[in-house]
C-alpha positions in Angstrom: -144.1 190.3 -4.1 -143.2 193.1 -3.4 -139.1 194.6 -3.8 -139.1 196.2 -0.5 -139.7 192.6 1.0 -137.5 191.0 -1.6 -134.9 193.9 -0.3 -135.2 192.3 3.1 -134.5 188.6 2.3 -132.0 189.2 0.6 -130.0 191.1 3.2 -130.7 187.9 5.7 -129.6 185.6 3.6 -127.8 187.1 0.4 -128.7 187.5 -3.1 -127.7 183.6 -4.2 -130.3 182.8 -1.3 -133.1 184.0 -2.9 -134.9 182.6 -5.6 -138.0 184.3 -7.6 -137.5 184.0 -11.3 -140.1 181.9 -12.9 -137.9 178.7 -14.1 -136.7 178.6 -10.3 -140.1 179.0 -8.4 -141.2 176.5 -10.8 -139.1 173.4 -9.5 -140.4 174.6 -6.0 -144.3 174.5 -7.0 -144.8 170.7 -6.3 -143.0 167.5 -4.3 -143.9 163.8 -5.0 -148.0 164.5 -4.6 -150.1 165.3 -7.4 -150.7 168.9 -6.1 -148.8 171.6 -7.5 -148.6 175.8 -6.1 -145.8 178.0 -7.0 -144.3 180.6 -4.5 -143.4 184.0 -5.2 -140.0 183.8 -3.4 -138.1 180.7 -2.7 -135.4 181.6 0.6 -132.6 179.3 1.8 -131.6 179.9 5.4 -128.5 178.7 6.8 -129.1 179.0 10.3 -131.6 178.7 12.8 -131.3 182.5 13.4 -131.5 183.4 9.4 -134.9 181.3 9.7 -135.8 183.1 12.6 -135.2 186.3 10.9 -136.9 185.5 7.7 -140.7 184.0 9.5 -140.2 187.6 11.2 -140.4 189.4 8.5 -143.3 187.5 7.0 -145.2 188.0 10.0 -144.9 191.5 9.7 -146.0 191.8 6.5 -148.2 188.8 6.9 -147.6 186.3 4.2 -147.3 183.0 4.3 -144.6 180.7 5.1 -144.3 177.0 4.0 -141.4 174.8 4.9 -139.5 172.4 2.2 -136.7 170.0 3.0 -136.2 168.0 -0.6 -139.8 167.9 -2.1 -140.4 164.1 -1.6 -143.2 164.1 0.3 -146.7 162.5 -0.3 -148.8 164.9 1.5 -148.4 168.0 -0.2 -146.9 169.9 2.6 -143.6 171.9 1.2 -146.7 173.1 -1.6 -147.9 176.8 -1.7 -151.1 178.2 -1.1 -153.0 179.6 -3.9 -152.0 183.0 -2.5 -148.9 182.6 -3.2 -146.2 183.1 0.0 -142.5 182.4 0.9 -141.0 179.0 1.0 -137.9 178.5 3.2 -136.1 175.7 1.9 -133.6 173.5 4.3 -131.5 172.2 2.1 -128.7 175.0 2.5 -128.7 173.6 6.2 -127.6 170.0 5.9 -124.9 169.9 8.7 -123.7 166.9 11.2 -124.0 169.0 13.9 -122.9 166.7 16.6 -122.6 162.6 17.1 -122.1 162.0 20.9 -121.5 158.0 21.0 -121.2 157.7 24.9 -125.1 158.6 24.9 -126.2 157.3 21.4 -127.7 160.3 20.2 -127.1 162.6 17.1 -127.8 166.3 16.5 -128.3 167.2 12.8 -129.8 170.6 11.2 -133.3 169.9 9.2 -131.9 169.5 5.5 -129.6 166.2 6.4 -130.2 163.8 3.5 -131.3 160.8 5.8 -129.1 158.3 4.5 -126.3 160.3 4.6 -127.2 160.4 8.7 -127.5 156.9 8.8 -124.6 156.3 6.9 -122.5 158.5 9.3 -123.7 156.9 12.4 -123.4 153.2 11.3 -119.1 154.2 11.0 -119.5 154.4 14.6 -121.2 150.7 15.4 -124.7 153.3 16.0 -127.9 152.8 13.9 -130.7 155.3 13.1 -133.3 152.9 12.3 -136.2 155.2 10.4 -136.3 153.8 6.2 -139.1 156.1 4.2 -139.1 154.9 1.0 -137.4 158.2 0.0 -134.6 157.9 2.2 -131.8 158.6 -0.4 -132.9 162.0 -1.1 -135.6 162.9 1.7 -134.2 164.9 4.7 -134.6 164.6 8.6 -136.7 167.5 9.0 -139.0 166.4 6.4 -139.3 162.7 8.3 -139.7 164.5 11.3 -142.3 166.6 10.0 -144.2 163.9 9.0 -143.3 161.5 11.3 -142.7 159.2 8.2 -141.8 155.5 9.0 -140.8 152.9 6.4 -140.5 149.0 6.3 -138.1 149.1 9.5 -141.2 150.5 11.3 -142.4 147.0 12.1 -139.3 146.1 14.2 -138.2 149.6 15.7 -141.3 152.1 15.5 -141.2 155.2 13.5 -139.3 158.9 13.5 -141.0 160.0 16.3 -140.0 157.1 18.2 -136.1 158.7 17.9 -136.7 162.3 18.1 -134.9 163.8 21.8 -135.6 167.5 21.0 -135.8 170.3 18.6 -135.1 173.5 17.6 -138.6 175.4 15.9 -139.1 178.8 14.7 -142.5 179.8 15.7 -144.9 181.8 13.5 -143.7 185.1 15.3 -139.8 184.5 14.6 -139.5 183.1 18.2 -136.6 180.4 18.5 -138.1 177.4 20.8 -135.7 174.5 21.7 -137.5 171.2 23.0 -136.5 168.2 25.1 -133.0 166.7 25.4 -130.9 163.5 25.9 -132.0 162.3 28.8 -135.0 159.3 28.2 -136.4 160.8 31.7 -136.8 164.0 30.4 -140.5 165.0 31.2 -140.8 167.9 32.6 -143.5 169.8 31.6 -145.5 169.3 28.1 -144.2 167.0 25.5 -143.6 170.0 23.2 -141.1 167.8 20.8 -144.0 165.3 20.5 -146.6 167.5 19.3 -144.1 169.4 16.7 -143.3 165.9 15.5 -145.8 164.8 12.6 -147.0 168.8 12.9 -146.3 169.2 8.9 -144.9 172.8 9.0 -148.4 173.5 10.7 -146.5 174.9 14.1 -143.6 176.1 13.2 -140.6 175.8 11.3 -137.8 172.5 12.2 -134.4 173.6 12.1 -132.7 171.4 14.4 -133.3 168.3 15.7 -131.6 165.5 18.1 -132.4 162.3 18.0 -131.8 158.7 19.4 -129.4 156.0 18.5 -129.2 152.8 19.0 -126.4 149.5 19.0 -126.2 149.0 15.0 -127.9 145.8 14.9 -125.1 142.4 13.8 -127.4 141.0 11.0 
């Protein structure tokens, strides 16, 4: 890659946010598939606008962009292409953003740990119900991504079943936010539906807000 480009990352996000030695991209060339693809740069955001920034960039000099939250998942998605490209890794955004009880519903940044959410919520008598198997160290943009489910599934229906809205970077560096908390929100297309279980595919999750419910007695 070249250090004009390497120049540029690194004065979105800082030099400690920008990974490209070979021991580093290394841990970032495969997640818990059998595939394996190692980047030439590894970048970790801490904003929605640093993301937006970064996917800008890359458009302009048209390379490729694959979003990671922890590397757990089965599909292969947080994997490079064998051309190589940028991954933007979530993990740097891992914030509570917001809990609002009186409307059981939750706004988190992509690279929450999922059952550090849950265990959050369930302080306040609220339950996120969602249970991939990697739970403990998968995060709620991955889950989203995915639309991952878990043994809970059965009972009370999968991510997507929880997700209000989101934030997305596009593939042009565009910021879009979708839905909200109202249930009757349905005006116009169900964007946040079809960026749910998108796999990086559409665009880049940063944000997300999802539903709560009563944390069950038993």
């Amino acid at each position: 890659m070249e250090k004009k480009l390497i120049s540029k990352l690194i004065r979105i996000v800082g030099e400690d946010g920008v990974l490209r030695t070979p021991e580093d991209l290394a841990v970032y060339s495969y997640d818990g598939s059998f595939l394996e693809g190692a980047p030439e740069a590894v970048v970790l955001p801490r904003t929605t606008e640093q993301t937006a920034e970064i996917v800008k960039i890359a458009a302009q000099e048209r390379v490729p962009v694959i979003a990671r939250g922890m590397g757990s998942g089965l599909a292969a998605g947080s994997i490079s292409i064998p051309e190589g490209g940028i991954v933007v890794c979530f993990t740097r955004m891992n914030r509570i953003l917001e809990i609002d009880t009186a409307n059981a519903a939750a706004r988190v940044e992509a690279g929450v740990v999922t059952a550090d959410f849950q265990a959050e919520v369930e302080k306040l008598g609220l339950f996120y119900p969602p249970d991939p198997s990697s739970i403990r160290h998968s995060t709620i943009g991955g889950n989203i991504a995915c639309n991952a489910g878990g043994p809970r599934c059965l009972k009370y229906g999968v991510t997507g079943n929880y997700v209000l809205g989101l934030t997305v970077v596009l593939a042009d560096g565009r910021i879009l936010k979708t839905g909200g908390k109202p249930i009757k929100d349905v005006t116009g297309y169900n964007l946040t539906a079809l960026f749910t279980s998108s796999e990086g595919t559409l665009g880049l999750i940063t944000e997300a807000l999802l539903r709560l419910i009563a944390k069950p007695r038993y």
